[in-house]
N, C-alpha and C positions, 0 to 999 in steps of 0.2 A: 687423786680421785677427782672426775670431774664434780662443778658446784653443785648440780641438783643431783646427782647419785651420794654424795655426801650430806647434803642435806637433810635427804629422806635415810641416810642411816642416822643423823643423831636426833631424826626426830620422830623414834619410835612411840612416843608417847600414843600420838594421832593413829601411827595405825593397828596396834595393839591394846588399846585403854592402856597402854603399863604404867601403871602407875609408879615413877619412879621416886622407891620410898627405902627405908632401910639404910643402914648406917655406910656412908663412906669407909674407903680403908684409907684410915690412917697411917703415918708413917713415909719416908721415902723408901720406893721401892730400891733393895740392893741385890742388881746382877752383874756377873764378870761373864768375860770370854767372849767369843768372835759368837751370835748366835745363827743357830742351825738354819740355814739356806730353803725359801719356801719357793720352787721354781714346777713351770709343770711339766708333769711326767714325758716321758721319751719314750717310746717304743709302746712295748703294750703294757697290761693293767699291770697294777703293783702288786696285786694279790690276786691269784688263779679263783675259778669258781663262777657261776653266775650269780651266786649270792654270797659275800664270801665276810669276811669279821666289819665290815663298814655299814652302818647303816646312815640311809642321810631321810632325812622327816624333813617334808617342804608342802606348799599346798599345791598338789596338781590340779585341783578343783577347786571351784566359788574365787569368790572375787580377787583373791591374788594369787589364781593360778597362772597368772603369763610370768611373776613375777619369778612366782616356785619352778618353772620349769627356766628362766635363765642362774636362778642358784643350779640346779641341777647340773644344767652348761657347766656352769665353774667348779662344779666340786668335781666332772669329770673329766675335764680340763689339767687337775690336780693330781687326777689318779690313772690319765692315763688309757680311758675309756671306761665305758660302762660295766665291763669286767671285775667282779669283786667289788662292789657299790650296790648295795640291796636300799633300792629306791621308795619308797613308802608315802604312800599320799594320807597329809592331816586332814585335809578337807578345810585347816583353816579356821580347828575347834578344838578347844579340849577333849573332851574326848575323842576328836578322831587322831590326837595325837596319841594320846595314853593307849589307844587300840594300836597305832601303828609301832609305836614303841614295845610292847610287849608280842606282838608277831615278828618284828626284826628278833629282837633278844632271845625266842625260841626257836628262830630259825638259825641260829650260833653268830649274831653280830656281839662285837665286842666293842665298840664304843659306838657310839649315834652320835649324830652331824643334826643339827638343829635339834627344836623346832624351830619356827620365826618370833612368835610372840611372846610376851613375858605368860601369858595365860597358858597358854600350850607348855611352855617349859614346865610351869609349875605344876601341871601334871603329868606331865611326864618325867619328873625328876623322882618320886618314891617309884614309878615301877623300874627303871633302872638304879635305884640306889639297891633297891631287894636283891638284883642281881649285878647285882656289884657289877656296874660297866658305865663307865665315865660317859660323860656328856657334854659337847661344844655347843650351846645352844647359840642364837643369834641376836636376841633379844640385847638390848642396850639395859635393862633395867638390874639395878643391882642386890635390887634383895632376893632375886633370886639364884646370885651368885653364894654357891656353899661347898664342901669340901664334895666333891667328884661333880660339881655343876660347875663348868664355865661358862661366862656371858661375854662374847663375841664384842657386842655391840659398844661403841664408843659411848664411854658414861659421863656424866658430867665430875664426877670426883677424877677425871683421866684428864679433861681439860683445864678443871680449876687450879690441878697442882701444877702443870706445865706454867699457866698462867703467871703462879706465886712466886715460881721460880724464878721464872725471868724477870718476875715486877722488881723481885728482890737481887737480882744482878743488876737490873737498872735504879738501885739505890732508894726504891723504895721499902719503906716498913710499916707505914700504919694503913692498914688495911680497913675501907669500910664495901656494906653491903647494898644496894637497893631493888629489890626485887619484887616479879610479883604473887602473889600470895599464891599460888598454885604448885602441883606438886614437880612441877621444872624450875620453882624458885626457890621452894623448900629442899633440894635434892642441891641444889647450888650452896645456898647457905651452907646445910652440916659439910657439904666438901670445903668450902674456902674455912670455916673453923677448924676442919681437922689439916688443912694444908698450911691454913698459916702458924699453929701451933706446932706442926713438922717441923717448918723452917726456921722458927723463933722467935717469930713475930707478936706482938701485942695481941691480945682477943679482938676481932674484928668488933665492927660496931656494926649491926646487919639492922634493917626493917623492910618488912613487908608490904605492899603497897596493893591495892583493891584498882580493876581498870577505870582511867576515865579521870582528865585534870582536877574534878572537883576535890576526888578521894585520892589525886598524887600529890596534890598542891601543900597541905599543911606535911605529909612525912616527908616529903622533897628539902621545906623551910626547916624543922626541925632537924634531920640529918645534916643538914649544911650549918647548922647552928648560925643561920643569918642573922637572927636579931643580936649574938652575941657578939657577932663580927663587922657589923651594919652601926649598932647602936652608937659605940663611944664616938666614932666618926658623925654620926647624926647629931647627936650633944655638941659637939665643938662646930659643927655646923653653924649649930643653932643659936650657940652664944656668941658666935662671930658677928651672924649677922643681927643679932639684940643689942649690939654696941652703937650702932647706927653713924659710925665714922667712917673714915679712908680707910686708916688699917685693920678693922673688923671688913669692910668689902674687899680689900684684897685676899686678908686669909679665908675669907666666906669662898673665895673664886679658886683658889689655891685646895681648899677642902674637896671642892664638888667633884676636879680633878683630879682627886686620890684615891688611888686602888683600896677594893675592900679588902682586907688581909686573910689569906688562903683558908680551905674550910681545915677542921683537927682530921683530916686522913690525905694522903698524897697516892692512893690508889682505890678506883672505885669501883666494885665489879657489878653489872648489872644483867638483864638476862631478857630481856623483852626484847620483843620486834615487831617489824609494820609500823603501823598506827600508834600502836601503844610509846616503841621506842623514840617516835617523835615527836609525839606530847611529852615524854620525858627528858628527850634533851633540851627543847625549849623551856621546861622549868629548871633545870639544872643551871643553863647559862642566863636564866634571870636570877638565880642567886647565888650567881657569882662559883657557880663550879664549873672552871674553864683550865685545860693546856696551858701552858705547862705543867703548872703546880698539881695538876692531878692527872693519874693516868688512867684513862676510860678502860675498863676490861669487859668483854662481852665472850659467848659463845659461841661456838663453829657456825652457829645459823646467823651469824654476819656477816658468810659469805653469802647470803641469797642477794642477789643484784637490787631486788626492791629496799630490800631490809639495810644494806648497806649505805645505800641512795639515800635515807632515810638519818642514818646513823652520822654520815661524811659530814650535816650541816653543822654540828655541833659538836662531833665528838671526834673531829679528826685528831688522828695523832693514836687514836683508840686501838686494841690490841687483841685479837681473839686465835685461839688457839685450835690445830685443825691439822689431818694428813698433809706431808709434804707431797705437791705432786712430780715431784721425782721420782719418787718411789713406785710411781703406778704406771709408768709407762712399758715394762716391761709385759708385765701381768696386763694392759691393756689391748697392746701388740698378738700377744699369743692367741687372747680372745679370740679378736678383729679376723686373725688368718684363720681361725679353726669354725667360728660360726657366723663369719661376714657382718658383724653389726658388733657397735660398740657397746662392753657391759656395764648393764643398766645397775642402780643404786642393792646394795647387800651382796651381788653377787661376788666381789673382796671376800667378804668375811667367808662365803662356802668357798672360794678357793680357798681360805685361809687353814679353815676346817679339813678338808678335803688332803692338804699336801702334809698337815701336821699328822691326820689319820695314815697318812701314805709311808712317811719318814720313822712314826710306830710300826708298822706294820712289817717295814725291811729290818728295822730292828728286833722285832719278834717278840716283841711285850707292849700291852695297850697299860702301862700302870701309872698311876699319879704321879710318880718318880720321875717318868720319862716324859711327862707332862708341865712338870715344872723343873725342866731342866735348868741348871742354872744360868745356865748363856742365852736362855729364850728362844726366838725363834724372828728370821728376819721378812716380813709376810709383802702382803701386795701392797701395803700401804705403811711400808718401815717395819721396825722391831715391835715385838710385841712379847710378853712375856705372861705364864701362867704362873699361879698360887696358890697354895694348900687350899684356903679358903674360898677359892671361885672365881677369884677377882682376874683381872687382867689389865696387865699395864701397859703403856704404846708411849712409843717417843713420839711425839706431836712438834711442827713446828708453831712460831709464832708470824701470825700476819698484822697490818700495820693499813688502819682505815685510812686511806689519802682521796684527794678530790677525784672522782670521778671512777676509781676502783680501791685499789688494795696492793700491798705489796708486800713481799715474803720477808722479814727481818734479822728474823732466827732460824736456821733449818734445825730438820728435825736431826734427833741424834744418828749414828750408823749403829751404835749397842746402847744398853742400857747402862752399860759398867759406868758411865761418869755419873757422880755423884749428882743430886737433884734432878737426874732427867726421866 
């Protein structure tokens, strides 16, 4: 996926309020088999009818209408035309989802395709749970992921476990946290404690940090436990040079040249960007949290070119997890020839929607079963797989902050059947 279409999907926060709250899933996800092929449709629609068991909930009005009408593009992209796709405008509000939600569903749709935002899902998820008919909403946030609700959207418990995984292929094991006090640092934290308790690792050591050096400054010094790792080196400093001989200033010259010994964690995940991420790395590398002995972990929003700019002065070597764009080139292609312009940020996820609706539909049952099939489903942007509970898993690959961009490390998986991914 290109950087800023990916960007604006993992940072739904901003245009949904979502507050991303509610508990990580725990555990490594375990699926087998080659998963079901998400490719789009050939010929005409998958399903006869001008309104036929699909519904897709998007804003064709207010302020993210240009957005809702390129999802619409790709979930018909997916299906092959607008044949059998009962198109419903939210307007981009709670209620006008829950309105369009319960006019699809009496008009005979059997699963719904969005909404966008975590607000919209959530009312729209009891008039479809009444009538029992699943839902792929779009939203990244995951407490409104639940059994017959799934949430499309790349969550941060999807990146942090990818991240664990591979910190812990790269030999690392004690894990600490620094983040900032907001509900995209809080949403990070419960994932990296429930992913590193997955993998086996020690309980992270997490803290929260308020914007702005004055109030990063002292939890930056305590998580680094500088004074414990500063101090004995400062004493023997100190009594080198209190001897006031030759070989008290040689060892005094020999001291000042000695590395301060590594902080108690060799993996450090953090979750800020801009401005904020750059005042953080400069207190970090004043005490003494530096490459190698530690590996910087951040989120997909280090690919934004500012943000990474940012992150390269100090945290190179650092590792954030995120769509392979291999996978997108396909699904970009079809776009490109079908409505001449390249697609823009979420439309992925309603193609995503759109060809899983499609691939139910020629099977002839919209049911949870067929939904969390065990082999997943292989979408625009890799594997991805549904769960009883709402959740959805993605093989992500890893990227590698170096000077002046970024470089691909880890690709993402082809299934999910290998173990940790």
């Amino acid at each position: 996926m290109g950087v800023r279409a990916w960007l604006f999907l993992v940072s739904m926060l901003a245009l949904a309020g979502c507050a991303v709250s509610g508990p990580a899933p725990s555990g490594t996800p375990s699926f087998y088999g080659t998963p079901t092929r998400l490719k789009p449709a050939s010929g005409s629609a998958a399903v006869p009818g001008e309104t036929g068991p699909i519904a897709l909930l998007v804003p064709l009005s207010g302020p993210n209408a240009a957005r809702g009408a390129a999802m619409r593009q790709a979930a018909e992209l997916a299906l092959g035309g607008g044949g059998g796709l009962d198109v419903r405008d939210t307007g981009g509000t709670p209620g006008g989802a829950a309105a369009a939600a319960g006019q699809a569903i009496s008009a005979g749709a059997r699963i719904v395709l969005g909404p966008l935002t975590a607000a919209e899902t959530s009312a729209v998820a009891p008039v479809a749970r009444r009538a029992g008919v699943p839902v792929l909403a779009f939203t990244s946030d995951p407490a409104q992921a639940r059994p017959g609700v799934w949430t499309l959207g790349l969550t941060p418990a999807e990146q942090v476990r990818r991240l664990v995984v591979a910190a812990r292929s790269d030999g690392r094991s004690r894990f600490a946290a620094l983040l900032p006090a907001n509900e995209f640092g809080r949403a990070m934290r419960e994932a990296l404690l429930a992913a590193a308790a997955s993998s086996g690792a020690p309980a992270p050591v997490v803290r929260l940090h308020e914007p702005g050096m004055r109030a990063m400054t002292p939890v930056v010094k305590e998580l680094a436990d500088y004074a414990g790792r500063r101090g004995p080196l400062d004493a023997k400093l100190r009594a080198a040079r209190a001897r006031h001989d030759a070989e008290g200033r040689q060892e005094a010259r020999e001291l000042s040249r000695a590395s301060v010994p590594p902080p108690p964690f060799d993996a450090l995940l953090l979750a800020d960007t801009g401005e904020e991420l750059d005042e953080l790395s400069s207190l970090l590398a004043y005490y003494d949290v530096a490459a190698p002995q530690v590996r910087f972990l951040g989120p997909a929003l280090w690919a934004d070119p500012a943000t990474r700019a940012a992150a390269t002065r100090a945290l190179a070597g650092g590792w954030y997890a995120a769509p392979d764009p291999d996978y997108r080139a396909g699904f970009v292609s079809a776009y490109e020839e079908k409505f001449g312009a390249a697609p823009p940020g979420l439309a992925d996820l309603a193609f995503d929607a759109g060809a899983i609706a499609r691939v139910l539909a020629q099977e002839g049952r919209f049911s949870t079963e067929s939904l969390t099939r065990s082999n997943g489903f292989a979408g625009a942007d890799g594997p991805l797989a549904l769960t009883a509970d709402g959740h959805v898993h993605r093989g992500l690959a890893i990227f590698e902050l170096k000077r002046g961009g970024s470089a691909l490390v880890d690709k993402a998986p082809r299934t999910l059947a290998a173990p940790g991914t």
